[in-house]
N, C-alpha and C positions, 0 to 999 in steps of 0.2 A: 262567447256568442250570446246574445240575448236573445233570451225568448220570450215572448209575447201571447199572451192568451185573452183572446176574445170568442166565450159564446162554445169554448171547449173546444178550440181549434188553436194548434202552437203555428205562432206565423214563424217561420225563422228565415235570416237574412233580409228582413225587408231593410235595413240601414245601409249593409252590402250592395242592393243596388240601386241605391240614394246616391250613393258614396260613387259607383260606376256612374251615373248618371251626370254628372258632376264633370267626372275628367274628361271626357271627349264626349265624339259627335255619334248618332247613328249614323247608320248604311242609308237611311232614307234624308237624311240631313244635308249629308255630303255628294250627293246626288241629285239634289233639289238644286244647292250652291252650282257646282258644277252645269248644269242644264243653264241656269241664269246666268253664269260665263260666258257660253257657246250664245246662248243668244244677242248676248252684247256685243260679240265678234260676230254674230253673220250680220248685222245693221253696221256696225262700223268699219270694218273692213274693207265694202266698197266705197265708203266714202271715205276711207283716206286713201284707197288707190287713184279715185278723183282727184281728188287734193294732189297727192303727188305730180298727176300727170299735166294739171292744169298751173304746176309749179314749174314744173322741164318746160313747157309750151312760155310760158314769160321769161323764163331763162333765156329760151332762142330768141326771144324779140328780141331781148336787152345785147344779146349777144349781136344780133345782124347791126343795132343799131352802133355798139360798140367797134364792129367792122367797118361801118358808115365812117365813122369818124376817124380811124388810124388809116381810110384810104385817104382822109381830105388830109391829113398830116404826109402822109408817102409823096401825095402828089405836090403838096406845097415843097418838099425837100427834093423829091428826085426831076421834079416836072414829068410827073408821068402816074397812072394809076397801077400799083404791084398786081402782075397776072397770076398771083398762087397768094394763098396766106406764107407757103412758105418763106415768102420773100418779104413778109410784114413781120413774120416771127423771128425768135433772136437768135443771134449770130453762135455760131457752135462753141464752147472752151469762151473765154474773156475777150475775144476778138470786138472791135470797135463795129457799130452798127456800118451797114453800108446798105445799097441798093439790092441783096439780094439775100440780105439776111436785117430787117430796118429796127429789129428789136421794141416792134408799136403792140406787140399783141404777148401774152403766154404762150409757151411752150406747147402746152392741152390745146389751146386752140388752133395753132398754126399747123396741126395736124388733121385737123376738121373732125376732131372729136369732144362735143363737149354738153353736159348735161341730157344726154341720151339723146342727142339731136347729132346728126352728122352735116357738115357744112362742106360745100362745094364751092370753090370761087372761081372764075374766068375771067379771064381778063383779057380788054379787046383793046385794039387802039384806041377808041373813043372812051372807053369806059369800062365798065366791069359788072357781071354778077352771081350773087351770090343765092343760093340755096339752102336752105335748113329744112331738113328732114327727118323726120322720127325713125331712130335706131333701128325699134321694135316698133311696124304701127301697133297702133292702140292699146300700148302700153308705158311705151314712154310720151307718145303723143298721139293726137289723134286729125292732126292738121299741122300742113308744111306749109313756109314761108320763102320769102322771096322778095329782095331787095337789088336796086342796082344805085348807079351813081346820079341818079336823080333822089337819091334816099329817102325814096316813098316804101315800106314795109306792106307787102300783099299777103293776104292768106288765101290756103285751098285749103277747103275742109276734105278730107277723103287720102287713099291711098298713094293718089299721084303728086307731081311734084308739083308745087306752085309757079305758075310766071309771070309776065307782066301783064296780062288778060284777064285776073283773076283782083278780089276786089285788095280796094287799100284798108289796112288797117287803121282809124283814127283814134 
């Protein structure tokens, strides 16, 4: 160990804690990092639960619109518009598409569950429509939609469901 004398005074260890100084952090160091973590997460956090949610909400447009389109395929093949997705989604095991299974949509969606949106289809003689609603409101979305076979896409901002009274999306 060295010692050092200045002024009749032996310093000992001052290298010792050069040398600790060196390898790692304080208690006050890593407590400061930490703090500036936490605050990077409370500002970021809700906006990507935004982000998210305003991801699911385009997901369902693209989705009603993608419905829009396997009705205008169903009804070009069966002459008729399918009263359920199930009868748009595909056929059980290898079986050949038909009328009540037309194999125009996935699996995920012919169940009317898909991107945290739940979809609802009816199907009338004249036509059809269809629903999408947030799973979870205002967490998977915070506004439902609503299409038929005029395939104009409406939105309602709020809890309830969208219809055809509520405005068009452009």
């Amino acid at each position: 160990m060295t010692r050092y004398w200045r002024s009749g005074l032996c310093l000992l260890g001052r290298e010792n804690m050069a040398v600790r100084r060196k390898n790692g952090f304080t208690i006050i160091e890593l407590l400061i990092v930490i703090a500036i973590i936490l605050i990077i997460a409370a500002v970021a956090i809700p906006k990507l639960t935004q982000a998210r949610k305003a991801a699911f909400e385009m997901a369902a447009i693209r989705t009603l619109q993608t419905l829009n389109t396997a009705q205008v395929q169903y009804f070009s093949t069966y002459g008729r518009f399918a009263a359920s997705l199930m009868e748009m989604g595909p056929a059980p095991g290898n079986a050949p598409p038909s009328a009540n299974a037309a194999d125009l949509i996935g699996e995920d969606l012919s169940t009317g569950l898909k991107s945290g949106y739940i979809f609802i289809m009816v199907g009338t003689p004249s036509g059809y429509t269809i629903n999408a609603d947030p799973q979870v409101y205002d967490v998977t979305g915070s506004r439902s939609f609503f299409t038929d076979h005029s395939n104009m896409t409406r939105v309602h901002i709020g809890n309830e469901q969208a219809s055809e009274n509520d405005s068009e999306i452009k």
